[in-house]
N, C-alpha and C positions, 0 to 999 in steps of 0.2 A: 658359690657359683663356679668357683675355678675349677674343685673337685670335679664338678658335675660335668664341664666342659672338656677337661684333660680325661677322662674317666680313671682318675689314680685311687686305687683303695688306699693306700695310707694318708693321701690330704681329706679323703672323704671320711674316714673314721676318726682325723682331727677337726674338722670340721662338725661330726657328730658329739663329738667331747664336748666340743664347747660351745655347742645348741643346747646341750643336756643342761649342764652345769649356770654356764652364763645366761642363758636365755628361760631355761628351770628356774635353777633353783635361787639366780643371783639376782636375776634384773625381773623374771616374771614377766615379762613382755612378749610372748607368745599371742598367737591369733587364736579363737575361739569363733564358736559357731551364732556368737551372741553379739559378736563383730559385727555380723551378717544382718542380723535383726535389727539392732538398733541405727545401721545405716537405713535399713526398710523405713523404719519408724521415724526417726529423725533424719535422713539424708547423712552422705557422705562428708559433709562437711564438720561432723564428729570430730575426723580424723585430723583436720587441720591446724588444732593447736596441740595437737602430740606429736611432732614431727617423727620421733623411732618407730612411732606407729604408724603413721604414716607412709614412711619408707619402706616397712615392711609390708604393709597391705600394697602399696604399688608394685613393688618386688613382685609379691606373690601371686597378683594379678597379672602379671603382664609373662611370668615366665610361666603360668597355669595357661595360660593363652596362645602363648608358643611351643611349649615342649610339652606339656603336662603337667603334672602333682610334682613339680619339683619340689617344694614347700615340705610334703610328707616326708619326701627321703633327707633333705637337708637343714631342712627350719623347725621342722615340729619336734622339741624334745620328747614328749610322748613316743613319738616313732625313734628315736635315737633312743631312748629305754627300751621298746622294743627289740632295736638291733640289734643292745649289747647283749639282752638276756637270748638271744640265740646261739650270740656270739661266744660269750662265757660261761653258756649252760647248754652247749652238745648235748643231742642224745648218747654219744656214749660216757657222759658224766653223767647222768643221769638214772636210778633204778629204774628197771624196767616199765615199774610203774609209771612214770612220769616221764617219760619221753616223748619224743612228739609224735604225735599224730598223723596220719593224712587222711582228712574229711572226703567222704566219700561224695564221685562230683556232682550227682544229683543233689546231694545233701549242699555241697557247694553253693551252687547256680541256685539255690531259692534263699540260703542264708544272707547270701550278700545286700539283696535287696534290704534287709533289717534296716542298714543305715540311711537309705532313703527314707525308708519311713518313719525312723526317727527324726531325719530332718526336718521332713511333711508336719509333722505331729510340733515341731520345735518352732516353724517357722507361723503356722496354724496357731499354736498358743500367742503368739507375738502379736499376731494382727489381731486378735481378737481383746488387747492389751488387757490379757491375764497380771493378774498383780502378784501370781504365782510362777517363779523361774523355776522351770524345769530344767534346763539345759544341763544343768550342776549336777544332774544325776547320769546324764551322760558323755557328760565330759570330765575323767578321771583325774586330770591332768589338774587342773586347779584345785583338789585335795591334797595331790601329793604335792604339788611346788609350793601350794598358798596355808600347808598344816592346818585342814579345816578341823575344827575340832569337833563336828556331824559323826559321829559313831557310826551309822549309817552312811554317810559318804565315802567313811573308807572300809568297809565292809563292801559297799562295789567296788573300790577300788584295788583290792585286793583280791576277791573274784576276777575283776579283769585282767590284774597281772596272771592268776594261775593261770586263765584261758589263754596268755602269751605263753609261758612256759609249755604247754601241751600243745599249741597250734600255733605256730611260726606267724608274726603279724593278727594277732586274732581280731583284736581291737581296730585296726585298718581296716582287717576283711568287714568286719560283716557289723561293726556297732557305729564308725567314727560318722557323726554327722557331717563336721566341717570336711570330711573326706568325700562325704558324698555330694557336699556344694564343688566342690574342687572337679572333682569325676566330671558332673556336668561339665562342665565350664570346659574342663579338657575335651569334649568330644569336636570344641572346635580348634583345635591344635593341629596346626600344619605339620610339623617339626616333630614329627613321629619315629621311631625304632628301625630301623633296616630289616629285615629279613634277604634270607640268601636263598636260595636252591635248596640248599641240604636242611633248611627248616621244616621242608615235608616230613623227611623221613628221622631226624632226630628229635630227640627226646631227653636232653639234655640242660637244654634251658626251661622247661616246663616243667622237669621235676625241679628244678633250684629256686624259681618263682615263689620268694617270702608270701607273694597274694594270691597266687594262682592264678594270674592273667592271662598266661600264656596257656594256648591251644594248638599245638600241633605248630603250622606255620601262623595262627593269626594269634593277636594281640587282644584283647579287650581292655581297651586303651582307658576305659576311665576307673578301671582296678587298678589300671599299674602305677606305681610309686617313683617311676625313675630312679631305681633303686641302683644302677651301672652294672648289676650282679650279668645280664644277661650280654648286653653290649660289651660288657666287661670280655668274655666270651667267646663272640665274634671275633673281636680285637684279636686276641690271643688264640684265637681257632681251638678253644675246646673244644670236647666232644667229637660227635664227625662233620662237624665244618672244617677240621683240616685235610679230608678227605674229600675227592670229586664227586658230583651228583654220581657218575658214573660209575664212578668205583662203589661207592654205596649199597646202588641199585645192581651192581653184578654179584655183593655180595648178599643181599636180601634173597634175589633169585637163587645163589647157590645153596642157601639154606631151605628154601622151599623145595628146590629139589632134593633135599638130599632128607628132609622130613617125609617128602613122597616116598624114597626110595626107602626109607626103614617101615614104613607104613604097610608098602605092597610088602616089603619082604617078611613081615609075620605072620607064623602059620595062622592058620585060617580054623 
């Protein structure tokens, strides 16, 4: 939380270390989307004699309530795997082949719903107390942390990493259930992103966007991960936020005109 609050990339990539590691691969005490069910089913009082579970579903409730999916950027190993292999797997280390991506945004804007509706689909088997758990087919994270030995389980899971290595957060975009229980729940979050003036006209934090939440100046606040990459930013005036609305928009104009002027000026 300090990371998240201080906006420091190096307490927030130790912080991801030891989400990945200790919260992975050591203790397994990670949130799933089957949290969510079996509180449906049996009420929250699940959680009350697991106190670390506990702590963490209050944690994650209550900072999803006020700022958003803080949870994704800081607490879900699975999304710290995702970080790193951005992190340590650059398109330019990368063959040409296999570099990333950018999903085209119509293509965008219908994919993401997927993980709604696998939550629909997840949350619909629950009540209808299926004796069949699906969730385990979409939630990758408990094959890798928990060595499921489903041949099949990690043949998606493995699928879904390559889809991270080609497409930056893929698994958040457009498949994570519990991401998409969280999404809701963030739509009621006070404790939103700043935008500035020069948000109209820059283009800087919308390309950097691991989820593609950002649109011009708006936000589509229940994609974003609180990920500090964009606020990160702000802070530091990348981009043309270190530059005035003003200055911006004189030089926009000066390029319009001057695209006019080589325009008229070719023969005809």
């Amino acid at each position: 939380m300090l990371a998240f609050l201080r906006k420091s990339s190096p307490l927030r990539w130790s912080a991801l270390t030891l989400t990945l590691f200790y919260l992975g691969f050591i203790d397994g005490g990670f949130l799933s989307v089957s949290h969510i069910t079996n509180a449906m089913l049996q009420g929250p009082q699940i959680f009350l004699s697991n106190l670390p579970m506990l702590m963490l579903v209050t944690f994650t409730v209550v900072t999803t309530l006020f700022w958003g999916r803080v949870f994704c950027s800081s607490l879900c190993p699975f999304g710290a795997l995702q970080d790193f292999i951005t992190r340590f797997f650059p398109n330019r280390a990368l063959p040409r082949s296999w570099r990333q991506i950018k999903i085209p945004q119509w293509l965008h804007d219908r994919a993401l719903y997927i993980k709604y509706a696998v939550l629909g689909l997840i949350v619909v088997s629950a009540l209808m107390q299926s004796n069949i758990s699906i969730f385990q087919y979409f939630e990758p994270f408990g094959t890798l942390f928990f060595f499921s030995p489903s041949i099949l389980l990690w043949s998606i899971l493995l699928a879904i990493v390559l889809g991270c290595v080609l497409i930056e957060r893929f698994y958040c975009r457009y498949l994570c259930p519990l991401g998409a229980a969280l999404g809701l729940v963030s739509l009621l979050s006070p404790l939103r992103i700043k935008r500035v003036p020069q948000c109209t006209l820059c283009k800087v934090c919308e390309h950097a966007c691991p989820t593609g939440a950002i649109r011009g100046p708006l936000i589509d606040f229940k994609e974003c991960v609180r990920c500090d990459i964009c606020e990160s930013k702000l802070i530091n005036r990348a981009g043309s936020c270190r530059h005035s609305v003003e200055e911006i928009s004189r030089r926009q104009q000066g390029r319009k005109i001057s695209v006019v002027e080589i325009h008229v000026g070719q023969p005809s």
